[in-house]
C-alpha positions in Angstrom: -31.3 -26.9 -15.7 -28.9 -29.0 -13.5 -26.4 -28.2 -15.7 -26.9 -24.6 -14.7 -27.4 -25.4 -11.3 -23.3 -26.9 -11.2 -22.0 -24.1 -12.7 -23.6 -21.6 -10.4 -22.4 -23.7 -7.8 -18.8 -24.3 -8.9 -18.8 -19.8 -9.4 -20.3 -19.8 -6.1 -17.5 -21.2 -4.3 -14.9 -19.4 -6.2 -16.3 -16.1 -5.7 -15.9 -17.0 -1.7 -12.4 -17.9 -1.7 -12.0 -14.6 -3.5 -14.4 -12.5 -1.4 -12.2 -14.0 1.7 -8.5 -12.6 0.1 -9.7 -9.4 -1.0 -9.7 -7.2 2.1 -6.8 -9.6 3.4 -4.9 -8.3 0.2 -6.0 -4.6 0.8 -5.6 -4.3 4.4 -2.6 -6.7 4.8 0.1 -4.1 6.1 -2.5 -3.0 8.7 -3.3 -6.4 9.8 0.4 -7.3 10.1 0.9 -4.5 12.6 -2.0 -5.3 14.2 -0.5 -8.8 15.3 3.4 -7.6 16.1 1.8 -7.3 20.0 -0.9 -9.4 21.9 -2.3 -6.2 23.4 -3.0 -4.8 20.0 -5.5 -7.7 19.1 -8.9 -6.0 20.0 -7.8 -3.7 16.3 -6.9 -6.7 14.7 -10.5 -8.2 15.7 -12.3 -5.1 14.4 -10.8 -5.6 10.8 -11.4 -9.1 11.1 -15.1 -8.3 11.5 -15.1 -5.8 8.8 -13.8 -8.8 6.8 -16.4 -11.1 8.2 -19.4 -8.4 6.9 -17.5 -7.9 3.4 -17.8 -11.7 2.9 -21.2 -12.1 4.0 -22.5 -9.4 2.1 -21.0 -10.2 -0.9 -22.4 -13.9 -0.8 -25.6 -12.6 -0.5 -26.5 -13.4 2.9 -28.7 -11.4 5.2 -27.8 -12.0 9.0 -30.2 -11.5 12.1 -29.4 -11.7 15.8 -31.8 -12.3 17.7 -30.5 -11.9 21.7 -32.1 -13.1 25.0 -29.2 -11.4 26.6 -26.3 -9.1 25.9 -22.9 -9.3 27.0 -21.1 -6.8 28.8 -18.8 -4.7 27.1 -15.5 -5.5 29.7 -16.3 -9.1 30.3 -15.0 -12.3 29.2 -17.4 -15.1 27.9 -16.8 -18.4 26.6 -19.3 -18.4 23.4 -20.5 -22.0 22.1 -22.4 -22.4 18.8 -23.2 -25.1 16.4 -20.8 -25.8 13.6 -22.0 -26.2 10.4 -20.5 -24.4 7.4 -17.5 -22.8 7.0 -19.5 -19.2 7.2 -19.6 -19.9 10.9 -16.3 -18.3 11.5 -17.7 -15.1 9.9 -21.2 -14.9 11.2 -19.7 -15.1 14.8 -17.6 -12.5 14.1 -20.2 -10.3 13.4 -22.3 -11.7 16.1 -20.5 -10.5 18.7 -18.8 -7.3 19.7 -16.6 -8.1 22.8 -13.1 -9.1 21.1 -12.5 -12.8 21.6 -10.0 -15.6 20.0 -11.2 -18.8 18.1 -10.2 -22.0 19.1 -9.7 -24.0 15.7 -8.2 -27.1 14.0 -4.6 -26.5 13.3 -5.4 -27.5 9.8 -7.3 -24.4 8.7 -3.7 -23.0 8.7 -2.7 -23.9 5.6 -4.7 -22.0 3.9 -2.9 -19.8 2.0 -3.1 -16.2 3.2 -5.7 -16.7 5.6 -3.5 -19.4 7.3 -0.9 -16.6 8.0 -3.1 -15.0 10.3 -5.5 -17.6 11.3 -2.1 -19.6 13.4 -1.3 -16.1 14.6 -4.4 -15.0 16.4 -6.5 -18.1 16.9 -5.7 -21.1 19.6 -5.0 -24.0 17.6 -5.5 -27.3 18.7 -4.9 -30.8 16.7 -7.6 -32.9 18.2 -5.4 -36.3 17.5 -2.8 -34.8 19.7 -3.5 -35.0 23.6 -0.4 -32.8 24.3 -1.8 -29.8 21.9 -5.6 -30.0 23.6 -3.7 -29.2 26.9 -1.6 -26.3 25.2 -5.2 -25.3 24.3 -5.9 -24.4 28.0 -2.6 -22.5 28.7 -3.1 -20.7 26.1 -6.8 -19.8 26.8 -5.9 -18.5 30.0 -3.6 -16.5 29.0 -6.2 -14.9 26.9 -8.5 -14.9 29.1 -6.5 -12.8 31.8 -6.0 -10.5 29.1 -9.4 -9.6 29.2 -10.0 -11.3 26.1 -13.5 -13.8 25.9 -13.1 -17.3 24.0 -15.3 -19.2 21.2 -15.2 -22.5 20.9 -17.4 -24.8 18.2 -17.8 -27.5 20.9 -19.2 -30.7 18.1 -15.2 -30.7 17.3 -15.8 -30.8 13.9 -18.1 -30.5 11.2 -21.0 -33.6 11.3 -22.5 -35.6 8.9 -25.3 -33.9 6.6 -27.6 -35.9 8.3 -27.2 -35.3 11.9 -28.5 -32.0 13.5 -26.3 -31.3 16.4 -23.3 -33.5 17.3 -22.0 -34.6 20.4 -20.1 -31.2 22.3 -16.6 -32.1 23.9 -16.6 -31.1 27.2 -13.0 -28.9 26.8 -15.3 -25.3 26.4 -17.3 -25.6 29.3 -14.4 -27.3 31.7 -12.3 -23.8 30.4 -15.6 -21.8 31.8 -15.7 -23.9 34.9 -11.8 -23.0 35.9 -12.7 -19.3 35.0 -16.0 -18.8 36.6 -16.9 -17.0 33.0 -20.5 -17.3 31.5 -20.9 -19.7 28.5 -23.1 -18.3 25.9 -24.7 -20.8 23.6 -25.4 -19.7 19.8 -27.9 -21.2 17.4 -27.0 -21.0 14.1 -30.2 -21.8 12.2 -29.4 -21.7 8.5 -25.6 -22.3 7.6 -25.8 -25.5 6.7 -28.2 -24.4 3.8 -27.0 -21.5 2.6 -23.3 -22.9 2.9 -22.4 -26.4 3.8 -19.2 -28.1 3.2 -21.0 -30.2 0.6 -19.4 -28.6 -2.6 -22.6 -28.3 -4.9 -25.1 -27.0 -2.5 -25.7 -23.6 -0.6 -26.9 -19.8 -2.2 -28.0 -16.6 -1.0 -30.8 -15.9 1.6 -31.4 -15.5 5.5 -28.7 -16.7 8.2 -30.5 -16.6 12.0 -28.8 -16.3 14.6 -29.8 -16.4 18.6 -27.7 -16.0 21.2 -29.3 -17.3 24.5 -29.5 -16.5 28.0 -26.0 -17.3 29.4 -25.2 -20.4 31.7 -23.8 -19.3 34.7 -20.4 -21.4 36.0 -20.3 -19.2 39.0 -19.6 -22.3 42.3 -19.5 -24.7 39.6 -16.5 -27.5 39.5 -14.9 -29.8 37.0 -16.9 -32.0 38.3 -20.3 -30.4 36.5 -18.8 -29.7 32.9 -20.8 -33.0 31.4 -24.0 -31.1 33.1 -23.0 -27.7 32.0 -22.4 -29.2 28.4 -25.7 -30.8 28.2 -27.5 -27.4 28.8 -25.7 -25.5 26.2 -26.1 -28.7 24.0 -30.0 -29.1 24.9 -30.9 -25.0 24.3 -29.1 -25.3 21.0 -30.7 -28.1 19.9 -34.0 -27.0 20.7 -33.5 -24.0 18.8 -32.2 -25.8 15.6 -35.2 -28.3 16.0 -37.8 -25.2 16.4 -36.2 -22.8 13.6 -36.8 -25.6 11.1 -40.0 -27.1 12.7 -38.0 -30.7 12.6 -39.9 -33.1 15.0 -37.7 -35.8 14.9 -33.7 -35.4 14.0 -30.5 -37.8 13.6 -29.1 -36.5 16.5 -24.8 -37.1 17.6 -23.0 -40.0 17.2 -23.8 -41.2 20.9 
């Protein structure tokens, strides 16, 4: 049986990679043109969703979104979520319908053929570097006054199996500060079982996602971003803790 359990596993994880350069493959000459200009990006995000359902789909996941508030079509956010599995990047994207631009490790582009796009639409940021993570906030900006919204995995990484929620870096909500744009925190309750970054592990079933009420930066100053990132930290958690009815939990690496 646990024989069986490997190879479904090992298949598993191959049919992902495949399922993620499909529609690249098929829709690459319209996803090029969709990048030649900045202002054509909202068409580029719409494929990028459509690739985002394909993928989900065809793992055999079943997404729900569960919202305490919706955002306005012509307004920018700053959306914060827990990072788990690398299906985050897709459930977000179906998550949410106003265009915005990840901000990722620089290492993700290397990937071959989703690297290619991923460096030319996302904000990439090498954490080690303290001269990249203030390009970040140029280039967010610039973004930003483009009428674009920003998301931002704020635990800066994927954490240890055992630890719920990881510390959040205060670089997302400092961003929203200097904006004055709402941060909406996102719980994603089941990634990390149906498709961790452990190899042999995950499978189809449910992915839950809420989006909460939105934190308001409005007369708020550098000053508050610890406070602003312990909110978004504390409704998340909560959530996590309640989806899974976890009374006690490893929590960051504090």
């Amino acid at each position: 049986m646990k024989i069986l359990k490997y190879a479904f596993w090992i298949l598993y994880r191959i049919w992902f990679y495949v399922l993620v350069a499909l529609p690249i493959l098929i829709m690459f000459p319209f996803l090029v043109i969709s990048i030649l200009k900045e202002e054509w990006y909202p068409y580029f995000f719409k494929m990028a969703q459509f690739w985002a359902a394909f993928i989900l789909m065809g793992m055999g996941f079943r997404w729900t979104v569960k919202r305490a508030q919706t955002p306005e079509p012509d307004k920018s956010y700053m959306f914060v979520a827990n990072h788990t599995s690398m299906a985050d990047i897709m459930l977000m994207l179906v998550s949410v319908k106003n265009p915005f631009v990840f901000v990722g490790k620089a290492e993700l582009a290397k990937i071959p053929l989703f690297g290619f796009f991923y460096k030319r639409t996302c904000i990439l940021v090498d954490r080690s570097s303290e001269k990249s993570r203030k390009a970040v906030f140029l280039r967010a900006q610039k973004r930003l006054k483009q009428g674009m919204s920003i998301c931002i995995f704020p635990e800066g990484g994927v954490p240890h199996e055992d630890v719920v929620l990881d510390d959040f870096k205060d670089g997302a909500f400092r961003l929203a500060i200097n904006h004055q744009i709402p941060v909406v925190p996102m719980t994603f309750a089941d990634n990390k079982k149906r498709f961790s970054y452990v190899f042999f592990s995950g499978g189809p079933g449910k992915m839950r996602v809420t989006v909460h009420k939105f934190l308001s930066t409005e007369g708020l100053t550098s000053k508050d971003a610890k406070v602003l990132n312990e909110q978004a930290r504390t409704i998340i958690l909560t959530q996590l803790l309640a989806s899974h009815k976890i009374k006690k939990a490893t929590l960051g690496t504090e």
